[in-house]
C-alpha positions, 0 to 999 in steps of 0.5 A: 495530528492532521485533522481529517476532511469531513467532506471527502470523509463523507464521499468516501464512505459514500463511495466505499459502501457503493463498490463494496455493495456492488459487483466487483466487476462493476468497481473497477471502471471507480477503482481505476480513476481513483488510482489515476487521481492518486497518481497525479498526485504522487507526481505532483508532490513529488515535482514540488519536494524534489524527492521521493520514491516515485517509481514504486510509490507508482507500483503499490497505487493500485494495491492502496486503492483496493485495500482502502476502497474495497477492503478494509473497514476504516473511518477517516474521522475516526482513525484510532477507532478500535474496531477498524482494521488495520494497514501497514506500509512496510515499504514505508519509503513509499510514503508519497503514495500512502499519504496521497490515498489517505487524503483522497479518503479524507484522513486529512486535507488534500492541500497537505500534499503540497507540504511534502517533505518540507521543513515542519511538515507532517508528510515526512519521507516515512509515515509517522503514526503521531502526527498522520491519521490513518498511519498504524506505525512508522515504518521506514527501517525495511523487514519492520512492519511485517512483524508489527503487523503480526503482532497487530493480528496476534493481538486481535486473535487473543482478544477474540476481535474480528477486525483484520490486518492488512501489510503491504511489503516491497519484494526487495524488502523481502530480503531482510530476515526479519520477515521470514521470523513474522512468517513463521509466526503467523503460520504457527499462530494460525493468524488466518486475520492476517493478509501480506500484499508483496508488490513484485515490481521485481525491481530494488533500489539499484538492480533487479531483485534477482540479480541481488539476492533470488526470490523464487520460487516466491510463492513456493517459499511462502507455501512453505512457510504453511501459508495460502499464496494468492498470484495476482496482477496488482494492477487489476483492481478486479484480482486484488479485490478477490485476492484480498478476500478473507482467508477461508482456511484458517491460514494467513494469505500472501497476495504476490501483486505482480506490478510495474514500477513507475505504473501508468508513466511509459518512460518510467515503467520498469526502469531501476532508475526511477526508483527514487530519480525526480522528473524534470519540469518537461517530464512532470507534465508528460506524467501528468498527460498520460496519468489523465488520460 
């Protein structure tokens, strides 16, 4: 497994106490540059492998940096630590992303990044938990994590443990039937511990998710499936970290994260095409010039 960054450890304990002491509103201005440094470097790895997913890497940015920063109860020297919460990238093609924040918080060394999907390298197309601190369970065959995760917060309520679980899904993903047996469960099991963040880019590998297979009335579904839907704009750090708040109603949260794939970058945002194309040089560092601004 990587070894951790004992530095940006350091500096994101230190900057993770800050925004979690502070008013929400005055997190923002920090959440917001993290997420654009997180950005920059889903770009970059993705430049040098010549492969990923970057369109909804760039979507789900925001969600990672609320959940890592301002959520969830985490130690990047500690990462089997058995109190932490636990997350759960169920889109697990959108590993450049997940990696990306993980270094940021110091789970392993930046420089990493740079290894990518290369031969030999931890950083593969899809988190494995064995060899990447920080990754809960490999995730990659989608309608996978969710009941992993249901599991997880299962678990923790037999034990009478207080730590949550955190699950981020693609709403693509949400096709596969996998899930909706998870929903039922955490439902019937009262897993209040329990909070499933859905990023609605609306868009799926080669079409709109409405035009393959409709999902509305998306909140109404998951209302129905005795859960609290929380409707918010994935890309205000502000409603996430409100959404993500714990369940006061004894019942699991679904937080709909209304996002743009292909985020912060004008000619990649809402276009199915970036949902696994890689820019060219000359596109590369046009990202790289909006991201940074």
């Amino acid at each position: 497994m990587l070894p951790a960054d004992p530095t940006r450890s350091a500096a994101y304990r230190e900057i993770s106490q800050r925004i979690r002491e502070s008013r929400p509103e005055d997190a923002v201005p920090e959440l917001e540059r993290i997420s654009a440094e997180v950005r920059q470097s889903i770009v970059r790895m993705i430049d040098r492998a010549q492969l990923g997913h970057i369109g909804g890497d760039l979507s789900v940015t925001d969600i990672l940096v609320a959940c890592f920063y301002g959520v969830l109860a985490l130690d990047p020297e500690r990462p089997r630590w058995e109190g932490r919460d636990r997350f759960v990238l169920s889109k697990g093609h959108c590993a450049a992303a997940l990696y990306s924040t993980l270094a940021h918080c110091g789970f392993f060394h930046t420089g990493e990044l740079d290894t990518f999907m290369a031969p030999l390298s931890a950083l593969n197309g899809h988190p494995n938990k064995i060899k990447v601190p920080g990754v809960e369970t490999n995730t990659g065959a989608l309608g996978h994590g969710f009941p992993v995760a249901t599991g997880c917060a299962l678990g923790a309520k037999l034990d009478g443990a207080t730590w949550r679980t955190v699950v981020v899904l693609g709403d693509g993903e949400l096709q596969e039937g996998s899930n909706w047996e998870a929903a039922m469960t955490a439902s019937h099991y009262g897993l209040s511990s329990l909070t499933v963040v859905i990023d609605r880019n609306r868009l799926q590998q080669g079409a709109r998710t409405e035009e393959t297979k409709t999902l509305e009335p998306l909140g109404d579904k998951w209302r129905s499936f005795g859960w609290e839907v929380r409707e918010v704009d994935g890309h205000d750090h502000l409603a996430l970290l409100k959404a993500l708040e714990r369940s006061t109603t004894g019942r699991p949260v679904a937080v709909i994260a209304n996002t743009i794939k292909g985020k912060g970058v004008s000619f990649m945002e809402d276009r199915v095409e970036w949902h696994h194309k890689v820019p060219s040089s000359e596109q590369v560092v046009a990202a790289l010039a909006e991201l940074a601004r």
